[in-house]
The first five atom37 places (N, CA, C, CB, O) and aatype in JSON, in Angstrom:
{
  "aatype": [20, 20, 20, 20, 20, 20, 20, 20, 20, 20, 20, 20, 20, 20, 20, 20, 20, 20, 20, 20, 20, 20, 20, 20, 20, 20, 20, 20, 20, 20, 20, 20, 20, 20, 20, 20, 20, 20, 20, 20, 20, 20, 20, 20, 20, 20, 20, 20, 20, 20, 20, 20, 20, 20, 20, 20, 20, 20, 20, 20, 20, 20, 20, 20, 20, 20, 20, 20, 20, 20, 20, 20, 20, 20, 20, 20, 20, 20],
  "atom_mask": [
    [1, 1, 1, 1, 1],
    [1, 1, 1, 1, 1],
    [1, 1, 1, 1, 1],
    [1, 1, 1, 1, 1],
    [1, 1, 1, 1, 1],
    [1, 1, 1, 1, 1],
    [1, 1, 1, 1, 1],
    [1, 1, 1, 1, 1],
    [1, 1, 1, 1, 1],
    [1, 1, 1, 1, 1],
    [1, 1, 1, 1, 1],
    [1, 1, 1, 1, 1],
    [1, 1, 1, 1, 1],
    [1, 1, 1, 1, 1],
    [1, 1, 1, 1, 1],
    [1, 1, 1, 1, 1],
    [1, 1, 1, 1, 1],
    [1, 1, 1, 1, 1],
    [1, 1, 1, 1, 1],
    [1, 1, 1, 1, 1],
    [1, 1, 1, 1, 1],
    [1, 1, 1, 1, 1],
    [1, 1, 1, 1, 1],
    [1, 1, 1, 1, 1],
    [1, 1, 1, 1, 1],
    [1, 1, 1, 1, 1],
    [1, 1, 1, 1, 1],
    [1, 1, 1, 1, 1],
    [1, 1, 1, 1, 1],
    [1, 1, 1, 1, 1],
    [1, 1, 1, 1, 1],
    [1, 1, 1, 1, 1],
    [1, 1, 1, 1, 1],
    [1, 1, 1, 1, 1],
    [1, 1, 1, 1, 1],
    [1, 1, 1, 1, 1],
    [1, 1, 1, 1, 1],
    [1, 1, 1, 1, 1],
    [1, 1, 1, 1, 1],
    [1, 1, 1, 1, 1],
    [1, 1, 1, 1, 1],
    [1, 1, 1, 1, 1],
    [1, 1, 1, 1, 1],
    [1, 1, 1, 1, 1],
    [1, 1, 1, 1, 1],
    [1, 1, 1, 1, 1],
    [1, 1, 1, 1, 1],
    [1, 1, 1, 1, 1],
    [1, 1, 1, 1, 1],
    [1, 1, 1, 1, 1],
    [1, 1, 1, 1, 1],
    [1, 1, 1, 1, 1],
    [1, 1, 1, 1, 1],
    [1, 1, 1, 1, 1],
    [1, 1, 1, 1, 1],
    [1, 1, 1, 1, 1],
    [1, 1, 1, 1, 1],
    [1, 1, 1, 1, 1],
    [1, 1, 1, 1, 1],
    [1, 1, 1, 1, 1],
    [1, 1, 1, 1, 1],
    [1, 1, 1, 1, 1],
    [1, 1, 1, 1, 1],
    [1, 1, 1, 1, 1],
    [1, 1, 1, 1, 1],
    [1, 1, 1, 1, 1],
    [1, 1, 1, 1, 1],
    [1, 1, 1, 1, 1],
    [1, 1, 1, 1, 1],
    [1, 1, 1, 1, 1],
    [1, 1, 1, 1, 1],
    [1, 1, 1, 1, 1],
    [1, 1, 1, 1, 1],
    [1, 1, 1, 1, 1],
    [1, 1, 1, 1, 1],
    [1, 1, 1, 1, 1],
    [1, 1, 1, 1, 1],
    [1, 1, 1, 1, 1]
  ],
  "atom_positions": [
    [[81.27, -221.33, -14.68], [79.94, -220.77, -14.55], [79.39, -221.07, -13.16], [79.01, -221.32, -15.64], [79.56, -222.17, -12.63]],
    [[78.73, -220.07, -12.58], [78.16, -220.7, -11.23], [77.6, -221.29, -11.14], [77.7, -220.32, -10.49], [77.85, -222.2, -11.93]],
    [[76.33, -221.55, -10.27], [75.32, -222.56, -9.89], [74.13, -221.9, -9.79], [75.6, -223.3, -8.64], [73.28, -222.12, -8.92]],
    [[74.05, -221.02, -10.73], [72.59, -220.54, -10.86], [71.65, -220.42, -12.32], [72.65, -219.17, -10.3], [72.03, -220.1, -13.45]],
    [[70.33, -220.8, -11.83], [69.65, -221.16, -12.81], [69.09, -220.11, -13.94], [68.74, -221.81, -12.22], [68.57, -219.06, -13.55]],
    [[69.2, -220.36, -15.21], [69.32, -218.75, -16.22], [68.21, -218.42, -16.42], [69.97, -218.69, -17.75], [68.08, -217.37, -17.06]],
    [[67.06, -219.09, -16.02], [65.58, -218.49, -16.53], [65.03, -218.36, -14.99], [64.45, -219.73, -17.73], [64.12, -217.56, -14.78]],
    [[65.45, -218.96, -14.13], [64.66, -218.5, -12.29], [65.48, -217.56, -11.62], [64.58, -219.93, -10.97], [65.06, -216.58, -11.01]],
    [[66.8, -217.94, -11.75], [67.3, -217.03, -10.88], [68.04, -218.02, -9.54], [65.96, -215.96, -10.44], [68.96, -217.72, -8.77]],
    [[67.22, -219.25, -9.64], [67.25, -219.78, -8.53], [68.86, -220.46, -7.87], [66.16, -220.74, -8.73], [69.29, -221.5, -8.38]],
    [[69.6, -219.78, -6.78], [70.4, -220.36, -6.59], [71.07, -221.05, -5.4], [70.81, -219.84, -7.03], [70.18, -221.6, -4.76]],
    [[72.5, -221.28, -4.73], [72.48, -221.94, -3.75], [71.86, -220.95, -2.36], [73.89, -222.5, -3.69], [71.76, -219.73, -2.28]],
    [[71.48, -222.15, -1.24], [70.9, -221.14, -0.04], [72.15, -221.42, 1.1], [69.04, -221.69, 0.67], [72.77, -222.43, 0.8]],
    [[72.62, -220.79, 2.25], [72.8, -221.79, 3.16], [71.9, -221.82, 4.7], [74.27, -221.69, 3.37], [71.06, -221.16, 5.31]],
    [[72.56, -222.85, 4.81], [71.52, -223.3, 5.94], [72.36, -224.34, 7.23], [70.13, -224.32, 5.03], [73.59, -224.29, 7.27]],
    [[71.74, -225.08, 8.03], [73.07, -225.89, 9.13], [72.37, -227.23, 8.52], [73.06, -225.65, 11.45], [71.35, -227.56, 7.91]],
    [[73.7, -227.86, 9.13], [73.27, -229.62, 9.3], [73.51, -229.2, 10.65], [74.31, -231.21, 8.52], [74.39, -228.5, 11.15]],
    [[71.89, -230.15, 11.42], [71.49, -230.41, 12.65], [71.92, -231.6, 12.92], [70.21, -230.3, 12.87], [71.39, -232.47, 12.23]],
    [[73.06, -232.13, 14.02], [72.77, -233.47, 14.69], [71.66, -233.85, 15.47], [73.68, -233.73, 15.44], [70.58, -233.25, 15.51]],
    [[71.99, -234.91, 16.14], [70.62, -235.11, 17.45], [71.04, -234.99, 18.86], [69.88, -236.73, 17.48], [70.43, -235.26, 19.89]],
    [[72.49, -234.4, 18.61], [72.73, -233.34, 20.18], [72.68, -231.96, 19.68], [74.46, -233.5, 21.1], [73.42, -231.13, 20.2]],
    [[71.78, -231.59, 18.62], [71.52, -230.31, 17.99], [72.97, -229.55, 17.68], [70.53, -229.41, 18.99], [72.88, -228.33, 17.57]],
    [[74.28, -230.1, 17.54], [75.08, -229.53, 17.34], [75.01, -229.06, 15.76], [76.05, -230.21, 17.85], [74.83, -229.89, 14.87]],
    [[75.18, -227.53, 15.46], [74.98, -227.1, 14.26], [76.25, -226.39, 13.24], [73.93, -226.24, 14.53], [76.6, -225.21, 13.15]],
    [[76.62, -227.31, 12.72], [77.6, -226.85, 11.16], [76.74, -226.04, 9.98], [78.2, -228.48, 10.22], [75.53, -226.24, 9.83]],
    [[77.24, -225.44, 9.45], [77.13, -224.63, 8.26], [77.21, -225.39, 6.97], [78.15, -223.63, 8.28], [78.28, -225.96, 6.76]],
    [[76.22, -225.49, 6.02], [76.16, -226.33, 4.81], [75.3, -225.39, 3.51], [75.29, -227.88, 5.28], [74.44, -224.51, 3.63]],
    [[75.65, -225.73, 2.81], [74.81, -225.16, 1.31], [73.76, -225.91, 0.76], [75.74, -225.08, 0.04], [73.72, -227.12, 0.57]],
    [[73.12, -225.28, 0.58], [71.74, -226.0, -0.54], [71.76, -225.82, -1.78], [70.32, -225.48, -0.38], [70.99, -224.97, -2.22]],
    [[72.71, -226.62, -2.81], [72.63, -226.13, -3.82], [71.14, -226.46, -4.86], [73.88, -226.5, -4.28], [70.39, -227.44, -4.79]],
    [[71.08, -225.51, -5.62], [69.73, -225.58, -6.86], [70.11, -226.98, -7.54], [69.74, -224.04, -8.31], [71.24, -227.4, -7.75]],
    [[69.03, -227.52, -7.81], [68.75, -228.96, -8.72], [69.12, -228.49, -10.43], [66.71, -229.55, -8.54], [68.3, -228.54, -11.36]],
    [[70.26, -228.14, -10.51], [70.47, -227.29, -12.32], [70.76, -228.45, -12.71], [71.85, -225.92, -12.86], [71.22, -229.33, -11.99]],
    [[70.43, -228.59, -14.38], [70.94, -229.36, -15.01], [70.87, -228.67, -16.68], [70.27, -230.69, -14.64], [70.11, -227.77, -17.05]],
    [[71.75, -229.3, -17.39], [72.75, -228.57, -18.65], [71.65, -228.83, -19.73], [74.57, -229.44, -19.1], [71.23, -229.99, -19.73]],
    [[71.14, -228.04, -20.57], [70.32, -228.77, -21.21], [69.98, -227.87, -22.84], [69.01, -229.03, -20.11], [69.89, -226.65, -22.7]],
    [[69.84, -228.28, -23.94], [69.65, -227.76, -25.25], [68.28, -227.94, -25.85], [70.61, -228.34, -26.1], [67.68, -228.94, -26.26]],
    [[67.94, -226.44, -25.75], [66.71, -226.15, -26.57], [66.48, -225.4, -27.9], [66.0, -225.55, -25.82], [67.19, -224.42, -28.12]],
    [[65.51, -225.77, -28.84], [65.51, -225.41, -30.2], [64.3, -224.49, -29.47], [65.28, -226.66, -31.63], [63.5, -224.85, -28.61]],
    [[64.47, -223.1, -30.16], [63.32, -222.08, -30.38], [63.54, -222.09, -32.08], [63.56, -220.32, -29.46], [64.56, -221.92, -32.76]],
    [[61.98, -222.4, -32.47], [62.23, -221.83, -33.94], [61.63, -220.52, -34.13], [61.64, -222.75, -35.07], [61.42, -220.14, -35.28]],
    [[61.3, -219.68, -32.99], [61.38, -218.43, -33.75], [62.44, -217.98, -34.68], [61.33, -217.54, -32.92], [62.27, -217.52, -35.81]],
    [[63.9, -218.21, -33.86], [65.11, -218.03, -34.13], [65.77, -218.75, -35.0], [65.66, -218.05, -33.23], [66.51, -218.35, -35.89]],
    [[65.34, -220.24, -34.6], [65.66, -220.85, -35.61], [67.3, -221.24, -35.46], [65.23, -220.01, -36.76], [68.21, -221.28, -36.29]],
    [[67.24, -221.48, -34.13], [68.39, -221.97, -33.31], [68.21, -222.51, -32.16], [69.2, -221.09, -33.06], [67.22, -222.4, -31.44]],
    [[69.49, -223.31, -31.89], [69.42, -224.08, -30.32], [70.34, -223.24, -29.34], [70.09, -225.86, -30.35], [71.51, -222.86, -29.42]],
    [[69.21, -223.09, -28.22], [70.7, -222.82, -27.13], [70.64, -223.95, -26.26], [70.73, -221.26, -26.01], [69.81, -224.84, -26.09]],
    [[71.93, -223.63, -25.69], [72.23, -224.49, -24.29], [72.14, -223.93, -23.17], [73.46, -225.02, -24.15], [72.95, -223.04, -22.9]],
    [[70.98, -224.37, -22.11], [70.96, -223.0, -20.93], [71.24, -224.13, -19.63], [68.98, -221.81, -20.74], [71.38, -225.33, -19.88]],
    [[71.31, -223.54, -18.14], [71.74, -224.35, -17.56], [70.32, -224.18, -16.28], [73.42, -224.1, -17.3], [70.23, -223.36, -15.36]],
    [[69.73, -224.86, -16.51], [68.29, -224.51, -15.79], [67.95, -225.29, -14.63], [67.09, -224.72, -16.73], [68.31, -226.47, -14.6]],
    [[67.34, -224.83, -13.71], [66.53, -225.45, -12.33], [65.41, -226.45, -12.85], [65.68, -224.11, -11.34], [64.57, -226.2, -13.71]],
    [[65.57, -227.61, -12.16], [64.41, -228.8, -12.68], [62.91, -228.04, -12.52], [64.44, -230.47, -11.5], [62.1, -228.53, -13.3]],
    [[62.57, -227.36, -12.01], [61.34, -226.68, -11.87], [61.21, -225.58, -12.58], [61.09, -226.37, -10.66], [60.23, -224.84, -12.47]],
    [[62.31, -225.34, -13.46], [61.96, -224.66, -14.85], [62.11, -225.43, -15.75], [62.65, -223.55, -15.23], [61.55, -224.92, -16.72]],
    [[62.53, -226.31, -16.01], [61.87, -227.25, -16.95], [61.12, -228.18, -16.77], [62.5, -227.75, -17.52], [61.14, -229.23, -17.41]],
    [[60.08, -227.79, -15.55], [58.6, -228.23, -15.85], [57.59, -227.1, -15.83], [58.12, -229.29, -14.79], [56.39, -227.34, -15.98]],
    [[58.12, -225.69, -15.62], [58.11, -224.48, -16.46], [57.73, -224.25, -18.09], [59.36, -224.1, -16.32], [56.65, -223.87, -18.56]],
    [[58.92, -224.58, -18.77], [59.43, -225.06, -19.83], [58.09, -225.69, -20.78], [60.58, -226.1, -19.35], [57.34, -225.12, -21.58]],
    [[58.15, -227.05, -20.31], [57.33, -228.04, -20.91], [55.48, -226.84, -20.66], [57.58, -230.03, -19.74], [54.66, -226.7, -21.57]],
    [[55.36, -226.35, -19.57], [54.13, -226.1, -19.41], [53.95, -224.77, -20.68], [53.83, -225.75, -17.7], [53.16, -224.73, -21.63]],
    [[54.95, -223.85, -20.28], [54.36, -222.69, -21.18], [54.98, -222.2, -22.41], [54.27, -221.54, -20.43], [54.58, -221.32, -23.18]],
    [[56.18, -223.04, -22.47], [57.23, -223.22, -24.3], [58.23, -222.52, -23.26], [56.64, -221.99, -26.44], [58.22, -221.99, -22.15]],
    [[59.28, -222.95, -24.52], [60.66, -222.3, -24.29], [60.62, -220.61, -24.97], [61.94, -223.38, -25.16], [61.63, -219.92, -24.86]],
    [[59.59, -220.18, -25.55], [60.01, -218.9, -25.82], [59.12, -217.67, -24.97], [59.92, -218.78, -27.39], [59.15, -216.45, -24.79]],
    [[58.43, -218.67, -24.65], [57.57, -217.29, -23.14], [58.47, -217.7, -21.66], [55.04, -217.83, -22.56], [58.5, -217.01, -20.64]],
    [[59.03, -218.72, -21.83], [59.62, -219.11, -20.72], [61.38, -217.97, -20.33], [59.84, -220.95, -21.09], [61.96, -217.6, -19.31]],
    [[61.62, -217.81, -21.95], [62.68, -216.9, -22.12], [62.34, -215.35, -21.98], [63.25, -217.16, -23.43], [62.94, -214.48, -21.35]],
    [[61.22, -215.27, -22.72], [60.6, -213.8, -22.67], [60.43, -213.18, -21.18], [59.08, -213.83, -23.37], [60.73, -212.01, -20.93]],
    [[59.85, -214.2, -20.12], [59.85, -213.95, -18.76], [60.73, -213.69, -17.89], [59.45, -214.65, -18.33], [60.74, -213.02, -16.86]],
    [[61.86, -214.64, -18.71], [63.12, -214.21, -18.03], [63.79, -212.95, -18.05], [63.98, -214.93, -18.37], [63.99, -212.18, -17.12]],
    [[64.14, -212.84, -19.31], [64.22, -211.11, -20.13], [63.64, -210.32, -19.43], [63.5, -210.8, -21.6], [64.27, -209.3, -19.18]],
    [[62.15, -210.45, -18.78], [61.66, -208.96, -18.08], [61.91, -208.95, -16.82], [60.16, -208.59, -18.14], [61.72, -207.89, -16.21]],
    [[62.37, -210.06, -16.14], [62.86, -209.71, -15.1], [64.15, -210.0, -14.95], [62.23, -210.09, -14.24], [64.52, -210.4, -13.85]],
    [[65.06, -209.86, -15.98], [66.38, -209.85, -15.35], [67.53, -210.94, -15.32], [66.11, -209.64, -14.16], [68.73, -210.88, -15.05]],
    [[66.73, -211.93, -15.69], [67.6, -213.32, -15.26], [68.17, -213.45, -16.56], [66.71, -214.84, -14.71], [69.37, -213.63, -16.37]],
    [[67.95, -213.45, -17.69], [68.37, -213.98, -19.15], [69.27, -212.6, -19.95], [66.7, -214.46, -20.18], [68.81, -211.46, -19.85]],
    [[70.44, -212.84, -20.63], [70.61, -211.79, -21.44], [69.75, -211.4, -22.73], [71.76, -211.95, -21.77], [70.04, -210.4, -23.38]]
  ]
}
């Protein structure tokens, strides 16, 4: 599975590592994901989604089932 987050979207960027003779390499920024299992009881099941730490303080703010619903309209969630 890649490295992108299933309810943001959010994934790696790249960008350089700068020395301090400004010499510049090529590096990735990967997203802060972590693996994690949630109960919706609409459904009345758990999934396991693999989410950006700033969607699960998403999450906690507006539930896991508007948090999914949002995803759904734009694209990110099956």
């Amino acid at each position: 599975m890649s490295r992108v987050c299933e309810l943001t979207g959010k994934k790696a960027m790249v960008g350089n590592n700068v020395s301090h003779a400004l010499n510049r390499t090529k590096r990735k920024f990967n997203a802060n994901l972590v693996k994690k299992r949630f109960y919706i009881p609409e459904e009345d099941n758990w999934v396991t989604l693999k989410v950006s730490t700033s969607a699960l303080k998403t999450i906690n703010k507006i539930g896991i089932s508007a948090a999914i619903k949002e995803a759904r309209s734009k694209g990110f969630y099956k």
